[in-house]
N, CA, C and O of each residue as an XYZ file, in Angstrom:
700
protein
N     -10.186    -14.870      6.661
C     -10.006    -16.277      6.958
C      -8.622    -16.718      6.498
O      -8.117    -16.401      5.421
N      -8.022    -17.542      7.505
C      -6.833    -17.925      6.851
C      -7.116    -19.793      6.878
O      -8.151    -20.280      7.332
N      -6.145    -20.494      6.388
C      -5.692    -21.917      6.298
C      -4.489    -21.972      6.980
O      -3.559    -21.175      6.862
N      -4.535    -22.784      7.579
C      -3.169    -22.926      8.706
C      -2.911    -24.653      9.158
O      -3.535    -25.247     10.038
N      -1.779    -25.246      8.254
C      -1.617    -26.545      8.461
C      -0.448    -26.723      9.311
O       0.638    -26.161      9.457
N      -1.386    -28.223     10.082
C      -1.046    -28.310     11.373
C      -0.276    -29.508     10.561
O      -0.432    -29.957      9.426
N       0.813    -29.899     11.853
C       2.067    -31.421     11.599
C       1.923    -31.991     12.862
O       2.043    -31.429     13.951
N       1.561    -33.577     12.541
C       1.413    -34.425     13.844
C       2.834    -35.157     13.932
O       3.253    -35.403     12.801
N       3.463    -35.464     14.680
C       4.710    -36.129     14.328
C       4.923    -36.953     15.788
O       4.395    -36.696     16.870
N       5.755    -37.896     15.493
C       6.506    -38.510     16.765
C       5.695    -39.585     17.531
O       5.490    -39.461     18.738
N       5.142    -40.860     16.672
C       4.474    -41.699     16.933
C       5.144    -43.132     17.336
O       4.815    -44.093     16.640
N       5.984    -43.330     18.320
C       6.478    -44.860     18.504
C       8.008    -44.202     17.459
O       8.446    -44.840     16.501
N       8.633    -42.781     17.951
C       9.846    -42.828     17.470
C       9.656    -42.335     16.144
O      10.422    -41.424     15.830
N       8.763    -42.734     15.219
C       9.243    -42.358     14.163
C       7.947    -40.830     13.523
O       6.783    -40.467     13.692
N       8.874    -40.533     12.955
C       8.055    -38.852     12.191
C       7.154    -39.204     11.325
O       7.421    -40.039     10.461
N       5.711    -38.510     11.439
C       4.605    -38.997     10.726
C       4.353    -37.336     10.471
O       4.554    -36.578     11.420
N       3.890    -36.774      9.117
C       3.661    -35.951      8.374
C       2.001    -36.074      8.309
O       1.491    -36.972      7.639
N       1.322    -35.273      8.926
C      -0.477    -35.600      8.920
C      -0.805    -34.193      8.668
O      -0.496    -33.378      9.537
N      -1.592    -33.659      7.229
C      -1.534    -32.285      7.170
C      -3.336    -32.266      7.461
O      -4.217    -33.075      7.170
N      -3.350    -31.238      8.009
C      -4.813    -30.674      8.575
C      -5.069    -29.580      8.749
O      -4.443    -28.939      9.592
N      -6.318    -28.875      7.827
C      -6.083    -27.655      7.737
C      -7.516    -27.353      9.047
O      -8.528    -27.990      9.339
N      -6.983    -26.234      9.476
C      -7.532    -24.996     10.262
C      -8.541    -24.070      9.466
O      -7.888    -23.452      8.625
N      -9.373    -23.865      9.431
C      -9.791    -22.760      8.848
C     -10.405    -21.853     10.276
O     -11.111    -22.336     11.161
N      -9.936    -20.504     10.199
C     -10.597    -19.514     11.093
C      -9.922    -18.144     11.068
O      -8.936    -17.959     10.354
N     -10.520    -17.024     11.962
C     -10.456    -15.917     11.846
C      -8.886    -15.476     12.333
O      -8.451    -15.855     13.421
N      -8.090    -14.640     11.413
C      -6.735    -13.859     12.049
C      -7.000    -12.957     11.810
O      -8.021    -12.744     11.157
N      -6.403    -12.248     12.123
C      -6.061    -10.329     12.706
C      -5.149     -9.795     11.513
O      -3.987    -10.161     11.334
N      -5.684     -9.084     10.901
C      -4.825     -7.787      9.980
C      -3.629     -6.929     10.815
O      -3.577     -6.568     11.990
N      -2.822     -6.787      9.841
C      -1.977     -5.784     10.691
C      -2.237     -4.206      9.802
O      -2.855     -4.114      8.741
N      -1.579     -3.038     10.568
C      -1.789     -1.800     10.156
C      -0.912     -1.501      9.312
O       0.078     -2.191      9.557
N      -0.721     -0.781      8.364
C       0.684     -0.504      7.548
C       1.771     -0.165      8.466
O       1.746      0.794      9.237
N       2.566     -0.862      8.361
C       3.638     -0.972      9.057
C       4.673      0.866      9.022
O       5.181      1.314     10.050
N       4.738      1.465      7.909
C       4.667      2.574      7.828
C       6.496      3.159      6.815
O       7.433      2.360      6.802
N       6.583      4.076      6.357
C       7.811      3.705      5.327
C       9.188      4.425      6.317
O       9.087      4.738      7.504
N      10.217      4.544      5.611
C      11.488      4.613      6.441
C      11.991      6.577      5.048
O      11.947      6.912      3.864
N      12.321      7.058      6.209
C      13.382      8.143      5.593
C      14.502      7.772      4.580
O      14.714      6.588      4.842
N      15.166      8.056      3.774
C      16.260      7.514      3.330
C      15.689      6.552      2.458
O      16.082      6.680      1.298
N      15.025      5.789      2.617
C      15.007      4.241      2.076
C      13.084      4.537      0.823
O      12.454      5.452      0.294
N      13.026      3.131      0.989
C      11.978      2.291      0.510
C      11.515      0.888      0.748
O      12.338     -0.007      0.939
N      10.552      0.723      0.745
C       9.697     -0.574      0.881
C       8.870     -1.225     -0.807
O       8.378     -0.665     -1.786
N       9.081     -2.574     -0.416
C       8.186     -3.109     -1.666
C       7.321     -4.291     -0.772
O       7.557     -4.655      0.380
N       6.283     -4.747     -1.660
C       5.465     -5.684     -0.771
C       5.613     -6.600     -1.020
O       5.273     -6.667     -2.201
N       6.076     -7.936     -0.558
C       6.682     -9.121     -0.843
C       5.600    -10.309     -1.309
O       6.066    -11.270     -1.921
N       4.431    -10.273     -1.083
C       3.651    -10.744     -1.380
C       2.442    -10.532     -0.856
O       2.266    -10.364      0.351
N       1.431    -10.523     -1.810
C       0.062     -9.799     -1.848
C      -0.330     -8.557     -2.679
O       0.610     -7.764     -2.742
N      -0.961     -8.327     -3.053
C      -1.568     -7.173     -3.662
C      -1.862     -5.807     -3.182
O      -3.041     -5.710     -2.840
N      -1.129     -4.640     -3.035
C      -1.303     -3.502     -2.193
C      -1.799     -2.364     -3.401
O      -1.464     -1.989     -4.525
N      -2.833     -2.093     -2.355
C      -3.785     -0.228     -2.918
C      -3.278      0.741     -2.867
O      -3.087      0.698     -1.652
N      -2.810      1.763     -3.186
C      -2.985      3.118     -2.547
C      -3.259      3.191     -1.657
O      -2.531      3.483     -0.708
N      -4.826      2.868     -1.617
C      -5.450      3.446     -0.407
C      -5.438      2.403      0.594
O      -5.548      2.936      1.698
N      -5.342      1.012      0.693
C      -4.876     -0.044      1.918
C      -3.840      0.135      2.645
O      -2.635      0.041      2.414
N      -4.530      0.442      3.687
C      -3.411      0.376      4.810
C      -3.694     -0.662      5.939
O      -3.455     -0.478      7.133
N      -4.325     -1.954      5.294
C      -4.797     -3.105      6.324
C      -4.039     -4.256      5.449
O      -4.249     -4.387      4.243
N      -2.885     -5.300      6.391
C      -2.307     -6.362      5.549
C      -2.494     -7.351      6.391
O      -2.344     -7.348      7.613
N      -2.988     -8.599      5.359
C      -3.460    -10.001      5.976
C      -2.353    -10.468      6.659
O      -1.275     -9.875      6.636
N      -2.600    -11.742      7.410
C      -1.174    -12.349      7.887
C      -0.700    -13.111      6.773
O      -1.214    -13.497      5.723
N       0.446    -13.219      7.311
C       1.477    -13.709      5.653
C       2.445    -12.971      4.834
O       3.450    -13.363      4.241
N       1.645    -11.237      4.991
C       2.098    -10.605      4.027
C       3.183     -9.953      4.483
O       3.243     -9.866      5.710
N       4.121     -9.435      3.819
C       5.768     -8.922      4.199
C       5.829     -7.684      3.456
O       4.976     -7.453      2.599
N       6.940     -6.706      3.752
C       7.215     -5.955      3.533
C       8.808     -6.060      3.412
O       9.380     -6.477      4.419
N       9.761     -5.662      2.066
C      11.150     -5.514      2.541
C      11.295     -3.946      1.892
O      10.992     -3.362      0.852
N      12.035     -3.616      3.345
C      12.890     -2.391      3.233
C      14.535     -2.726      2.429
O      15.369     -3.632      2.443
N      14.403     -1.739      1.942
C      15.527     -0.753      1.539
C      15.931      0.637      1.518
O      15.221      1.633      1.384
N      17.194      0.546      1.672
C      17.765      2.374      1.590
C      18.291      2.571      0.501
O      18.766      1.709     -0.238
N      18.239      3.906      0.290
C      18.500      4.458     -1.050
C      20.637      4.668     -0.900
O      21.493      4.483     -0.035
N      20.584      5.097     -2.197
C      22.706      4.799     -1.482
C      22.956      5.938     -1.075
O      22.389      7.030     -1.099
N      24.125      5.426     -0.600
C      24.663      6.568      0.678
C      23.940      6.128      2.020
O      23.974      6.838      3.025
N      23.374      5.077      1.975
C      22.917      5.240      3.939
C      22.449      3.199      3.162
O      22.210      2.655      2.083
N      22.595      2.810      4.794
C      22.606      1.301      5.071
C      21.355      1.155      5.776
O      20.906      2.122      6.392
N      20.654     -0.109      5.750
C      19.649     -0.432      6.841
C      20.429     -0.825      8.026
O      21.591     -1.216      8.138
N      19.375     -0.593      8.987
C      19.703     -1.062     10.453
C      18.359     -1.439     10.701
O      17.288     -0.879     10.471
N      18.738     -2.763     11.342
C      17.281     -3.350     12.086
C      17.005     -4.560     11.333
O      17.968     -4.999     10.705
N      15.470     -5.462     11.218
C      15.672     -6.319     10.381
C      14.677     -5.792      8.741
O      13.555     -5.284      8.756
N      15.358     -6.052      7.706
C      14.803     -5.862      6.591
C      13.508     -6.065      5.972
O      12.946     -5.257      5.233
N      13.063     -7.236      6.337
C      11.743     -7.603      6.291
C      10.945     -7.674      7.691
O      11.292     -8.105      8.791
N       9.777     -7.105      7.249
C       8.702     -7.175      8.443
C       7.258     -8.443      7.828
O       6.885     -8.560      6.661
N       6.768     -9.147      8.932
C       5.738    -10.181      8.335
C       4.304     -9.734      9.030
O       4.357     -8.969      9.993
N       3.564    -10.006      8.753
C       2.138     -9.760      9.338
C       1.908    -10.892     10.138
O       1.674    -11.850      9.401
N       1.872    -11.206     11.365
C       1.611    -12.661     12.282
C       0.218    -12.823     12.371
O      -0.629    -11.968     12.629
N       0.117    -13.687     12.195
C      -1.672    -13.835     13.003
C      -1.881    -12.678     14.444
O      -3.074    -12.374     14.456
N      -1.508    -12.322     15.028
C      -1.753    -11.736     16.218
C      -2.031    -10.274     15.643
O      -2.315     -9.462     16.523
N      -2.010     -9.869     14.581
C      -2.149     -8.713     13.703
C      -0.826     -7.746     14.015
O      -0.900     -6.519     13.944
N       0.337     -8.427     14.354
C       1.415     -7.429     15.254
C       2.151     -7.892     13.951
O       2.073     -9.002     13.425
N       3.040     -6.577     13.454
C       4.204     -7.273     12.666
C       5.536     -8.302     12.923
O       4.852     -9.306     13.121
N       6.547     -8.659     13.027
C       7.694     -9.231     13.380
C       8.331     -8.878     14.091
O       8.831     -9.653     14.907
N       8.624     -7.398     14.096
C       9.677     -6.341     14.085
C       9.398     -5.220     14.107
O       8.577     -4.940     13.234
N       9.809     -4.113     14.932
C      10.136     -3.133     14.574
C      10.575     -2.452     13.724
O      11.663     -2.957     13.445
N      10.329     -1.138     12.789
C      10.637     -0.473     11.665
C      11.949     -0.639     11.791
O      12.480     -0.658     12.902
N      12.881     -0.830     10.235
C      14.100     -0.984     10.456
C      14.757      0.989     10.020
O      13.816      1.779     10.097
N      15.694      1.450      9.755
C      15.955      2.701      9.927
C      17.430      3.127      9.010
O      18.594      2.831      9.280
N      16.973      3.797      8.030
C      18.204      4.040      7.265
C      19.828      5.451      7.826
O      19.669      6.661      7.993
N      21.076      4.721      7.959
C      21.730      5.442      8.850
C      22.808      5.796      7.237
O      22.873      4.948      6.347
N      23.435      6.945      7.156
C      24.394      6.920      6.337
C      25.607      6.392      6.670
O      25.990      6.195      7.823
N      26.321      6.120      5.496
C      27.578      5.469      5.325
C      28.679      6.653      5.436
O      29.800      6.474      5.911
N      28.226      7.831      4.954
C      29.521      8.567      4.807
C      30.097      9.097      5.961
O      29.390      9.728      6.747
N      31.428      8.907      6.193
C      32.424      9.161      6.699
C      32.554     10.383      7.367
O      32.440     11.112      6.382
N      32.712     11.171      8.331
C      33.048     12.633      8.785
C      32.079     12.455     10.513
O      31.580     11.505     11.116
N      32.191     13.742     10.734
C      31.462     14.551     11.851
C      30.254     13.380     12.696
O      29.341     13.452     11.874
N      29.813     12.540     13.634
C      29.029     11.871     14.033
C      27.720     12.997     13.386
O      27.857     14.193     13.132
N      26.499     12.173     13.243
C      25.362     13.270     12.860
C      24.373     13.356     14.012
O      24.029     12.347     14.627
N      23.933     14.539     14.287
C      23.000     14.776     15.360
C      21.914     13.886     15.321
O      21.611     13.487     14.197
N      20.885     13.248     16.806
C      19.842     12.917     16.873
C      18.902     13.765     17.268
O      19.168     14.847     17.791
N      17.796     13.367     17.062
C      16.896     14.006     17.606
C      16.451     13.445     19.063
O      16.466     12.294     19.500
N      15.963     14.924     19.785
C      15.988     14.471     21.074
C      13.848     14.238     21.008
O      13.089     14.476     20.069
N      13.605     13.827     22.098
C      12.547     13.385     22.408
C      11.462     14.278     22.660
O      11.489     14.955     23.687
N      10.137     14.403     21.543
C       9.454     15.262     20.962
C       8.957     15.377     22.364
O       8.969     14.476     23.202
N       8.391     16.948     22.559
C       7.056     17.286     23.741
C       5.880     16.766     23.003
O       5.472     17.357     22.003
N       5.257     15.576     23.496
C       4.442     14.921     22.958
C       2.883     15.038     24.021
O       2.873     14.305     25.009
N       1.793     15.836     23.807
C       0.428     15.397     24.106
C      -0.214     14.191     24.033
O      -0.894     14.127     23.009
N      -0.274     13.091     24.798
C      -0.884     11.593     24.707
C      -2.481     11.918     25.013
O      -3.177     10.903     25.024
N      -2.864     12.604     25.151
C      -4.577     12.603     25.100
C      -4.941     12.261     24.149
O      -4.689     12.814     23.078
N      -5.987     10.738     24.372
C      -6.515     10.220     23.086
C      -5.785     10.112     21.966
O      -6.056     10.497     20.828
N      -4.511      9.364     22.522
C      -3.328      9.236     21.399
C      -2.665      7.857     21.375
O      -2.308      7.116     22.291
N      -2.613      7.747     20.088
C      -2.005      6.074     20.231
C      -0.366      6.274     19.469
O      -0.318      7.044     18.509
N       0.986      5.551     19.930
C       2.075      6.356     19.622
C       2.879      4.495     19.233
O       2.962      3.588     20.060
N       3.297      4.446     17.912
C       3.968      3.507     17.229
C       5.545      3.934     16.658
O       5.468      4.601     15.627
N       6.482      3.766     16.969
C       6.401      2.503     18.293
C       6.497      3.194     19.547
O       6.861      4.354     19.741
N       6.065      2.195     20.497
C       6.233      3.024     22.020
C       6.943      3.426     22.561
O       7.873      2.655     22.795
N       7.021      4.360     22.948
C       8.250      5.264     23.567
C       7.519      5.815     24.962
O       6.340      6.145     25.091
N       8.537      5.815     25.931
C       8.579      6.103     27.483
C       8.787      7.843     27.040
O       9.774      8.336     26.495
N       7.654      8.469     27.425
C       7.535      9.599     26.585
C       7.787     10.404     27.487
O       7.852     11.617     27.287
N       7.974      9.829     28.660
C       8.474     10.949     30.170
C      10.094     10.641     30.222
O      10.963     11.337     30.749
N      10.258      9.236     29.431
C      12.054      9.373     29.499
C      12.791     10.931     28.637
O      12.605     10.767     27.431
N      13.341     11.960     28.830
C      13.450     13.139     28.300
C      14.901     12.976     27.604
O      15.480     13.825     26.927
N      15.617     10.883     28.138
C      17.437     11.685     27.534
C      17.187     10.344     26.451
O      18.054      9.804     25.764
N      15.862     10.026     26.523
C      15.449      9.694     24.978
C      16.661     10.146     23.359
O      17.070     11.254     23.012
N      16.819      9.273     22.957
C      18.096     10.233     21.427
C      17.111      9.200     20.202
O      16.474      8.186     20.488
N      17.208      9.655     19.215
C      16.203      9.205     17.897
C      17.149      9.197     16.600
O      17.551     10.338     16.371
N      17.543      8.403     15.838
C      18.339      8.250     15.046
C      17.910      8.788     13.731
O      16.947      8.265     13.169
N      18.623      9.922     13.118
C      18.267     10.219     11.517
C      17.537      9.380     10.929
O      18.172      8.358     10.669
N      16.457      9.353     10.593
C      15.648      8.697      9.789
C      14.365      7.780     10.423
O      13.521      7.229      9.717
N      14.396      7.740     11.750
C      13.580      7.739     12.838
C      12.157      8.049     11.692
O      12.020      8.785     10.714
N      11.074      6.878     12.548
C       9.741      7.714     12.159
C       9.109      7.990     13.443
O       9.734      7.521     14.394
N       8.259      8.494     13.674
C       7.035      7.896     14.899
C       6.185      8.347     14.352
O       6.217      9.520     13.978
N       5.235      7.599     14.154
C       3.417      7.543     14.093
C       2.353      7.617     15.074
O       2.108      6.985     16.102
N       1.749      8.643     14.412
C       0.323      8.710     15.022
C      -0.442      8.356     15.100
O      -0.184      7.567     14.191
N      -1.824      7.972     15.489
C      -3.194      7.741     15.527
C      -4.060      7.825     16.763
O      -4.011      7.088     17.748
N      -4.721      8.672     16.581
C      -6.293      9.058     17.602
C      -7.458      7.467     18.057
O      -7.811      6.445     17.470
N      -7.609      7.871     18.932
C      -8.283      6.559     19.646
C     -10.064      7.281     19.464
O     -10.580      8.398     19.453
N     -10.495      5.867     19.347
C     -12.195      6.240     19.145
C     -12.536      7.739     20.033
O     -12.095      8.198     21.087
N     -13.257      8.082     19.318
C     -13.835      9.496     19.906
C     -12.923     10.787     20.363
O     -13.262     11.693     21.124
N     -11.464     10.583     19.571
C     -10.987     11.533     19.070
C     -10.504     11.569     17.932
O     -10.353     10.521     17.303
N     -10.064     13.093     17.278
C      -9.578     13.041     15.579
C      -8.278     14.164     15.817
O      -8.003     15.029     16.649
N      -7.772     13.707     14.796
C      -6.216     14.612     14.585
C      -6.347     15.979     14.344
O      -7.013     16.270     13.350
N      -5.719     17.203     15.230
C      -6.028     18.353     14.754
C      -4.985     18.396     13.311
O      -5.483     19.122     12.450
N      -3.886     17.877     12.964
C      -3.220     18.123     12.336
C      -3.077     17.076     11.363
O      -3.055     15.923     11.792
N      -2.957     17.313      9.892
C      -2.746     16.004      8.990
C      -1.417     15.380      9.347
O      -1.280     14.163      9.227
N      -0.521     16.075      9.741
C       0.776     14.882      9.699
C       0.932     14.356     10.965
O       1.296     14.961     11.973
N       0.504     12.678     10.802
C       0.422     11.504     11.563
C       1.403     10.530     11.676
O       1.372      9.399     12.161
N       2.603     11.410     10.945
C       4.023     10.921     10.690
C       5.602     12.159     10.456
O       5.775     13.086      9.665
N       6.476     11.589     11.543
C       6.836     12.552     11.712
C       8.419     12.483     11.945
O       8.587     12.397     13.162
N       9.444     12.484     11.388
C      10.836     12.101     10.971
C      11.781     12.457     11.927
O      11.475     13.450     12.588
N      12.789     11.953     12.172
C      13.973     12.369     12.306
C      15.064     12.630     11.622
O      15.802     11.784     11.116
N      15.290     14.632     11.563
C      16.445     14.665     10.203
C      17.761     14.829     10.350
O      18.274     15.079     11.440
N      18.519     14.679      9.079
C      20.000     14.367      9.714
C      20.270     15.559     10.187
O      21.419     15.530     10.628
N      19.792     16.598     10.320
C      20.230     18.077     11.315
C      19.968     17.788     12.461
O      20.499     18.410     13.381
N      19.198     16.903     12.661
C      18.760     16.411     14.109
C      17.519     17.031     14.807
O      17.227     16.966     16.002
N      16.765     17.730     13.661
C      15.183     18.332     14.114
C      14.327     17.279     13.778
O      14.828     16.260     13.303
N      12.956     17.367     13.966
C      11.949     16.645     13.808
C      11.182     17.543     12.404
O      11.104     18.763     12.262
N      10.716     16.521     11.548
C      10.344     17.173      9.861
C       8.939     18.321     10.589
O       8.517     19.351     10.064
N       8.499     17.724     11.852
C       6.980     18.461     12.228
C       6.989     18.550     13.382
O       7.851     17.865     13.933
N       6.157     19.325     14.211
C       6.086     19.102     15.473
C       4.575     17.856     15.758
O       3.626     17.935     14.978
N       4.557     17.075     16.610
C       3.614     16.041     16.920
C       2.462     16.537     16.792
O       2.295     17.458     17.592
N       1.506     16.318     16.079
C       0.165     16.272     15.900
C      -0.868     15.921     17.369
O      -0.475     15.065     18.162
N      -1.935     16.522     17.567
C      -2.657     16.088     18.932
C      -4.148     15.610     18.514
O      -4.781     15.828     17.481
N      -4.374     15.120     19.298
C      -5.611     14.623     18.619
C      -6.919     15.548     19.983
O      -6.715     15.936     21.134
N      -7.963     15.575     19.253
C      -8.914     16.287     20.148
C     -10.719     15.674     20.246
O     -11.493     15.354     19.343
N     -10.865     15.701     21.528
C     -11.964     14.625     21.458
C     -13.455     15.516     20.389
O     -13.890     16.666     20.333
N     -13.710     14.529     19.879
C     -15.139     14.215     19.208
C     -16.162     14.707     19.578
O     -16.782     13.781     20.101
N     -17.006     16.005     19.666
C     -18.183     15.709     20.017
C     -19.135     15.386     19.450
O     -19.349     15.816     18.316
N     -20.319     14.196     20.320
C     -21.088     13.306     19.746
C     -22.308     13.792     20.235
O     -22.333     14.225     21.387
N     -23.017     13.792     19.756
C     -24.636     14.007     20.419
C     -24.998     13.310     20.990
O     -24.949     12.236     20.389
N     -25.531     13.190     22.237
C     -26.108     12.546     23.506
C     -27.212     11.455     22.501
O     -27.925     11.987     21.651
N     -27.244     10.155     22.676
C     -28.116      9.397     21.948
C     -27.656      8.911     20.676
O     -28.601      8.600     19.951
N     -26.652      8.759     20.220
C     -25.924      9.057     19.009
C     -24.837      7.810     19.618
O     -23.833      7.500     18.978
């Protein structure tokens, strides 16, 4: 449940301040997920170990560790729509020399696969920036053959794993 105050204003010209609260159901967002290079802290709210569900309201700010800068925006918010703000932001280095390789665009299995953030997975001249994440997750009535559901772009320009697939469930008829 959230509280959500509403502002009535603009009565005969002049601004009237009328607070009224909302009470009703919003949408959690998923852990937004961490960055190569860098770190995250939680800007407000209380985070588990094991929670990976954040109310609306709650933020996340990135940082990179030194030697590499953020790109993108720093903080991410949880909206009512359970969608974050933004896209993951992405730590690029500062130092000077040789451009650094990307990674090119994983051979990815989408069966019973859900892929954050979305990527046109038939585009092939796709390029992925050092420190790149993409995330996994299996859709009802399939499960991950592989634990890593997260999967990097390194400054050599390989991927830390190859993509995880997910494989359907079998359920017993009646079940």
């Amino acid at each position: 449940m959230a509280i959500i105050w509403c502002v009535l204003f603009l009565l005969n010209r002049n601004l009237f301040f009328w607070p009224k609260a909302w009470i009703g159901p919003t949408a959690n967002c998923p852990d937004p997920g961490s960055i190569q290079f860098g770190y995250r802290r939680l800007r407000n709210g209380i985070s588990s170990q094991s929670s990976r569900i954040y109310s609306t309201g709650q933020s996340f700010q990135y940082y990179c560790n030194q030697g590499y800068e953020l790109r993108g925006n720093n903080v991410l918010n949880c909206l009512p729509s359970g969608e974050w703000s933004s896209s993951l932001p992405w730590c690029q280095s500062t130092q000077i020399g040789m451009p650094r390789p990307y990674c090119k665009m994983p051979e990815i299995d989408v069966t019973g696969m859900t892929i954050e953030p979305f990527l046109d997975i038939n585009d092939r001249r796709q390029m992925f920036p050092p420190g790149m994440e993409i995330r996994f997750d299996c859709e009802d009535g399939y499960e991950m053959e592989d634990s890593m559901w997260i999967i990097y772009c390194k400054r050599d320009g390989e991927w830390t794993a190859e993509p995880p697939k997910c494989r359907r469930i079998f359920v017993p008829e009646g079940k």
